[in-house]
N, C-alpha and C positions, 0 to 999 in steps of 0.2 A: 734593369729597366727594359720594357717590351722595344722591338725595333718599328721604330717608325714607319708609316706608309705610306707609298708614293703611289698618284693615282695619275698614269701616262694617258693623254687623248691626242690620238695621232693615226689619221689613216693609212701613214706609211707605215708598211711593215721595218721597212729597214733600218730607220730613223726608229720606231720601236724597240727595235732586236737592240742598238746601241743603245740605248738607254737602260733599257733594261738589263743587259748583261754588267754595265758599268754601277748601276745605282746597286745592285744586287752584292754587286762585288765588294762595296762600302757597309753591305749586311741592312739594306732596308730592304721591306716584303714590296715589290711591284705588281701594282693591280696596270690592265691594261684596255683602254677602249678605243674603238675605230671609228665610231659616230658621238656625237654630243646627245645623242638621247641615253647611249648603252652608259658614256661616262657617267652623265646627271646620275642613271640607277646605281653603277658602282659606287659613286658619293656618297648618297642617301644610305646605302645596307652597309657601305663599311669603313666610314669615316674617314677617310685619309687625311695625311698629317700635311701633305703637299700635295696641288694640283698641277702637273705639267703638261701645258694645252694649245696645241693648234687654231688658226683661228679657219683657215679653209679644211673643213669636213663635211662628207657627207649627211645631209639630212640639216640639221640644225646647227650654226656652225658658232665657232669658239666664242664669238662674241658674243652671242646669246647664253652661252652655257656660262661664261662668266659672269654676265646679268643677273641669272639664275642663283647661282651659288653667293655672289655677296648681296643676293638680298635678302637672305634668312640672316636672322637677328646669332644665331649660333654657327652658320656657316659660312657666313662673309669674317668671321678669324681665320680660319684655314687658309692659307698663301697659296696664287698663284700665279704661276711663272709660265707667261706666253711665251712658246718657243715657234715660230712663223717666217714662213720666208716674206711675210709681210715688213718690208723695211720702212716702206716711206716714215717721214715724222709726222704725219698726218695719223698713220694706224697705230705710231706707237703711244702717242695723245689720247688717243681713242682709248687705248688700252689702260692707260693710268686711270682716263677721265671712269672708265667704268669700274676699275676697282682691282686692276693688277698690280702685283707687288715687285712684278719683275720683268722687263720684256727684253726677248734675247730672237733677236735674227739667223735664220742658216742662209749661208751654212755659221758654224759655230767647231770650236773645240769644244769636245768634253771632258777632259781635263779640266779646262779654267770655267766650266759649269758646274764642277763637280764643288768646290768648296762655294758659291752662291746657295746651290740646294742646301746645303747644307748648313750654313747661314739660316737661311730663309726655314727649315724645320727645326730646327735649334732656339726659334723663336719664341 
């Protein structure tokens, strides 16, 4: 079976670098974007199995990009997991109402995010 693909949009490098080093380390391919326009093109050209998405980014931001992706009739099935120091219950409302499968606040362990992803692409 091909490994799965995790598509990170996050304009923290550093928050990046952990995800990516730990998702990597479960053997899935990590694609990674800084803005919501760079993520949408990585979507489009390579399909990812899981979307992990910031909502404050530069340029377009996460709630548009999740907008975006579940409203195509074949890419609103691909899960995504808002990961946002947006806490209030207000954004994370927001988040369902638009079409999130998962909203997780930082800070956050990655450890106990690591079997959700995994859950959530296993779907």
């Amino acid at each position: 079976m091909d490994p799965k693909k995790i598509l990170i949009i996050e304009d923290d490098p550093e928050e990046r670098l952990i995800l990516n080093r730990e998702l990597k380390r479960e053997g899935y391919i990590v694609y990674e974007a800084v803005t919501g326009e760079e993520g949408l093109k990585i979507f489009k050209n390579d399909k990812p199995d899981l979307v992990i998405l910031d909502v404050v980014l530069p340029g377009i931001d996460g709630w548009e990009v999740l907008r975006r992706i579940k409203k195509g009739p074949l890419s609103r099935k691909v899960p995504v997991m808002m990961l946002t120091g947006k806490s209030q219950d207000i954004d994370k409302i927001k988040g369902y109402e638009i079409g999130a499968d998962y909203y997780v606040t930082k800070p956050y362990n990655v450890n106990k995010l690591i079997p959700v992803i995994k859950s959530l692409v296993e779907k």
